[in-house]
Backbone bond lengths (Angstrom), bond angles and torsions (degrees), N, CA, C in turn:
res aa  C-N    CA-C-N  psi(-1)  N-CA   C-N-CA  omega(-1)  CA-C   N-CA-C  phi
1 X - - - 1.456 - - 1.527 111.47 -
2 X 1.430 116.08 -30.94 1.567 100.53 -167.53 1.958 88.75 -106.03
3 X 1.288 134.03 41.24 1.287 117.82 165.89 1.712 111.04 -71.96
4 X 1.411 110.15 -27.14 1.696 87.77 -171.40 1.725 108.69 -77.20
5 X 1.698 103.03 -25.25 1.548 87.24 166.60 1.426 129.83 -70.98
6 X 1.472 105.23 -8.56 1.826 102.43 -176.52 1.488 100.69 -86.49
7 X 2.050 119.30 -15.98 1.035 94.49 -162.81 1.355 100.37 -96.25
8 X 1.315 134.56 -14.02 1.478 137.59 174.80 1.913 96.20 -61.34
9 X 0.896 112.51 -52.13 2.074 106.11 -175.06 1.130 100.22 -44.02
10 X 2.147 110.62 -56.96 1.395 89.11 -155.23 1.782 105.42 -68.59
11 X 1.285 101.45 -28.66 2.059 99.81 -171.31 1.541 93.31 -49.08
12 X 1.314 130.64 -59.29 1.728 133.91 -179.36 1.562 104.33 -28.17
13 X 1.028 91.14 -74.61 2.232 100.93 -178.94 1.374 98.76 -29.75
14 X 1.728 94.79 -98.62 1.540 96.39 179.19 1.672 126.99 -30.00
15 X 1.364 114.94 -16.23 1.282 103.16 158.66 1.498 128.54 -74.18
16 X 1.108 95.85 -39.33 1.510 106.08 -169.43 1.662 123.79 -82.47
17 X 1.708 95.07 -10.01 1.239 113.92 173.05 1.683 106.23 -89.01
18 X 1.240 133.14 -16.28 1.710 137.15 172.15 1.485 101.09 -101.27
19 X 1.131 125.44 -13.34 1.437 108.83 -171.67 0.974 124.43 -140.40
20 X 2.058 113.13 53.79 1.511 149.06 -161.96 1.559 86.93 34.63
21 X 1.079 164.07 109.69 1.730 160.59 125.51 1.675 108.40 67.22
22 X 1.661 122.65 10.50 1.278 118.23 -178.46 1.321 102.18 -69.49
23 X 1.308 108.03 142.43 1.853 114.91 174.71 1.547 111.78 -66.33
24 X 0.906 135.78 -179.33 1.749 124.66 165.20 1.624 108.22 -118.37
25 X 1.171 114.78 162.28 0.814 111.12 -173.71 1.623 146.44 -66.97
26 X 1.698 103.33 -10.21 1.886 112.16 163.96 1.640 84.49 166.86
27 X 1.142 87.18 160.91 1.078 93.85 161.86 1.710 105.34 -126.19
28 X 1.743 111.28 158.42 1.604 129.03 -149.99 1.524 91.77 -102.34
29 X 1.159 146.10 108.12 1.846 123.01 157.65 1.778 83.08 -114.04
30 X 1.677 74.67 -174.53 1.538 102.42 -168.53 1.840 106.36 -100.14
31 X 1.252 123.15 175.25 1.254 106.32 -173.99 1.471 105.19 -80.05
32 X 1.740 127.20 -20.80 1.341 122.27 151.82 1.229 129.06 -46.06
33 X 1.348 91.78 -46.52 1.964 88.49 178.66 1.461 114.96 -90.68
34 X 1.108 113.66 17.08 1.723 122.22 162.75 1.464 112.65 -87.83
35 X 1.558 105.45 -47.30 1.676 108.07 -175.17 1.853 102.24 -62.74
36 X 1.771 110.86 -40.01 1.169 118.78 -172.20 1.994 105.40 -43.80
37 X 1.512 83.55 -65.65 1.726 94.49 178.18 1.298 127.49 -43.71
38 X 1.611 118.92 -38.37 1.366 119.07 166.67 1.286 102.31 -69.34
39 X 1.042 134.24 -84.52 1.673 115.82 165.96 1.444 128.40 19.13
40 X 1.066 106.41 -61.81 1.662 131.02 -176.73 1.424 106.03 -63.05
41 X 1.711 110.99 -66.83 1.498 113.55 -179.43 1.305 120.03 -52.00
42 X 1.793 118.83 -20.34 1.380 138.88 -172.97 1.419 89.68 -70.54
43 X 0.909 117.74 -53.62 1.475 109.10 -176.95 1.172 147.15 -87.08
44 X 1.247 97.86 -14.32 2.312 104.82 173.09 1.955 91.64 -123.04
45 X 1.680 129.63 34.18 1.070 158.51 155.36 1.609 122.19 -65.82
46 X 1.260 127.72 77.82 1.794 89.78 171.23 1.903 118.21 -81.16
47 X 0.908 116.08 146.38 1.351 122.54 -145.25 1.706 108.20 -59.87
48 X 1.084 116.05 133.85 1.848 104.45 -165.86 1.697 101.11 93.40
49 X 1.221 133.91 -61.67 1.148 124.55 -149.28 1.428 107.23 -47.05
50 X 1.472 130.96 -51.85 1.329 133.81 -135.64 1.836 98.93 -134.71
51 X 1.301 117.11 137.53 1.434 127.18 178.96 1.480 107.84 -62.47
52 X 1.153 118.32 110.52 2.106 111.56 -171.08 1.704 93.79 -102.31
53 X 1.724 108.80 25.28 1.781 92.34 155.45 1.479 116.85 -76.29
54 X 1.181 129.49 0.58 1.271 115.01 170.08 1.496 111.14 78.79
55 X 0.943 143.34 49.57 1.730 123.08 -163.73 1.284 96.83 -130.77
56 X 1.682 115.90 -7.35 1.922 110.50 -176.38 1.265 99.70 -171.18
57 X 1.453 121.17 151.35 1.294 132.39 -159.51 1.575 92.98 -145.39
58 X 1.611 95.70 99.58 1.720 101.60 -175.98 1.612 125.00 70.18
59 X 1.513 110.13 30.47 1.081 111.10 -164.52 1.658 127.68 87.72
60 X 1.305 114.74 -6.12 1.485 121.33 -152.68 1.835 91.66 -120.16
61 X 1.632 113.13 115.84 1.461 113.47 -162.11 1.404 81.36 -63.94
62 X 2.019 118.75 168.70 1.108 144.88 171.76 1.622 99.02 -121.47
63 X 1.624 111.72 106.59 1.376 104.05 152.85 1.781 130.60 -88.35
64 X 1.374 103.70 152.82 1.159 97.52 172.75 1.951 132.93 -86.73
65 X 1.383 111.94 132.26 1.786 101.24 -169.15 1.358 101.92 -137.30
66 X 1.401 107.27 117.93 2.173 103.11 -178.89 1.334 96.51 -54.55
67 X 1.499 136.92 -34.11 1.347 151.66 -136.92 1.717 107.28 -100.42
68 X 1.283 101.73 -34.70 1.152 111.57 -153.10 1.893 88.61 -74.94
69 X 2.048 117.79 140.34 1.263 133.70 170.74 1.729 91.87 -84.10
70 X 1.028 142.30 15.64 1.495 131.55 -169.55 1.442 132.58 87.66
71 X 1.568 145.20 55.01 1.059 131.84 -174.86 1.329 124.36 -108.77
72 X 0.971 103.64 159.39 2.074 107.19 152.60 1.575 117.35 -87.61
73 X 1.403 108.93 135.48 1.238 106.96 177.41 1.435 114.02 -107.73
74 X 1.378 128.60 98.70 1.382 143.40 -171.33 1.221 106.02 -24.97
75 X 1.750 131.16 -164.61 0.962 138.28 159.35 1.486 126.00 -100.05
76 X 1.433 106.80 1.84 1.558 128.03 171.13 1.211 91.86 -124.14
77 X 1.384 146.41 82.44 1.250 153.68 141.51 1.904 115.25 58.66
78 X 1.188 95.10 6.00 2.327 103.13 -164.63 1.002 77.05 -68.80
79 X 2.013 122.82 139.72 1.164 127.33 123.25 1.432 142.13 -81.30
80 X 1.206 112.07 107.40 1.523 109.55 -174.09 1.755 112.51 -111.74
81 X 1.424 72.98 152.60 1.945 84.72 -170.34 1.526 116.50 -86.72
82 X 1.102 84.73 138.65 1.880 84.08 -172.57 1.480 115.22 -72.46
83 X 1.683 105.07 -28.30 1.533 105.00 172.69 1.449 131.76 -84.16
Protein backbone atom coordinates (compact mmCIF):
# COMPACT_ATOMS: atom_id res chain seq x y z
CA UNK A 1 0.00 0.00 0.00
CA UNK A 2 2.53 2.67 0.74
CA UNK A 3 4.76 1.89 -2.63
CA UNK A 4 3.60 5.05 -4.42
CA UNK A 5 4.74 6.99 -1.38
CA UNK A 6 8.18 5.23 -1.28
CA UNK A 7 8.21 5.72 -4.92
CA UNK A 8 7.63 9.57 -5.02
CA UNK A 9 10.74 9.92 -1.99
CA UNK A 10 12.84 7.85 -3.85
CA UNK A 11 12.00 10.00 -7.43
CA UNK A 12 12.51 13.29 -4.77
CA UNK A 13 16.19 11.98 -3.74
CA UNK A 14 17.22 11.10 -7.00
CA UNK A 15 16.14 14.44 -7.81
CA UNK A 16 17.86 16.28 -5.56
CA UNK A 17 20.84 14.21 -5.92
CA UNK A 18 21.12 15.42 -10.10
CA UNK A 19 19.98 18.72 -9.48
CA UNK A 20 22.60 20.08 -6.67
CA UNK A 21 19.37 19.69 -3.85
CA UNK A 22 16.89 21.85 -6.23
CA UNK A 23 13.30 20.68 -5.45
CA UNK A 24 11.42 19.98 -8.81
CA UNK A 25 8.83 21.40 -9.74
CA UNK A 26 5.39 19.09 -8.56
CA UNK A 27 4.78 16.27 -9.00
CA UNK A 28 1.42 15.15 -11.52
CA UNK A 29 -0.77 11.96 -9.99
CA UNK A 30 -4.03 11.01 -11.01
CA UNK A 31 -7.08 11.42 -8.81
CA UNK A 32 -6.49 7.50 -8.16
CA UNK A 33 -3.19 7.94 -7.22
CA UNK A 34 -4.12 10.82 -4.92
CA UNK A 35 -6.76 8.77 -2.94
CA UNK A 36 -3.86 5.93 -3.13
CA UNK A 37 -1.37 8.52 -1.43
CA UNK A 38 -3.70 9.57 1.26
CA UNK A 39 -4.02 6.05 1.94
CA UNK A 40 -0.40 5.80 2.51
CA UNK A 41 -0.13 8.85 4.93
CA UNK A 42 -3.20 6.97 6.71
CA UNK A 43 -0.93 4.62 7.46
CA UNK A 44 2.74 5.46 8.58
CA UNK A 45 0.37 8.79 10.06
CA UNK A 46 -0.28 9.13 13.78
CA UNK A 47 -3.64 10.63 13.70
CA UNK A 48 -3.53 14.63 13.94
CA UNK A 49 0.11 14.69 13.30
CA UNK A 50 0.26 15.44 9.55
CA UNK A 51 -2.18 17.61 7.08
CA UNK A 52 -3.93 14.54 4.85
CA UNK A 53 -4.96 17.51 2.27
CA UNK A 54 -2.56 16.15 0.11
CA UNK A 55 -1.23 19.30 -1.68
CA UNK A 56 2.79 18.35 -1.21
CA UNK A 57 4.86 15.49 -0.58
CA UNK A 58 8.03 16.75 1.26
CA UNK A 59 7.51 20.12 0.47
CA UNK A 60 7.05 19.42 -3.30
CA UNK A 61 3.28 20.84 -4.42
CA UNK A 62 1.11 17.71 -5.82
CA UNK A 63 -0.98 18.63 -8.81
CA UNK A 64 -3.95 17.08 -9.74
CA UNK A 65 -4.33 15.33 -13.66
CA UNK A 66 -7.32 12.70 -14.71
CA UNK A 67 -4.63 12.23 -17.54
CA UNK A 68 -1.74 12.26 -15.79
CA UNK A 69 0.23 8.11 -15.67
CA UNK A 70 2.07 9.70 -12.47
CA UNK A 71 5.15 11.94 -12.73
CA UNK A 72 7.65 14.26 -11.27
CA UNK A 73 8.20 17.31 -12.92
CA UNK A 74 12.00 18.14 -12.69
CA UNK A 75 13.28 21.48 -12.18
CA UNK A 76 13.99 21.96 -15.95
CA UNK A 77 10.61 20.92 -17.01
CA UNK A 78 11.72 16.55 -17.49
CA UNK A 79 8.83 14.46 -16.93
CA UNK A 80 9.61 11.43 -15.22
CA UNK A 81 7.52 8.59 -14.22
CA UNK A 82 7.34 7.48 -10.93
CA UNK A 83 6.54 3.93 -12.04
Amino acid sequence: MTTLYLQMTDKLSAHWRAHNNAYPRKFVLSPAQREEYVRCLQLITIPGERDMSATKHMGVPIEINEASPGVIVAVDGTEIPLQ
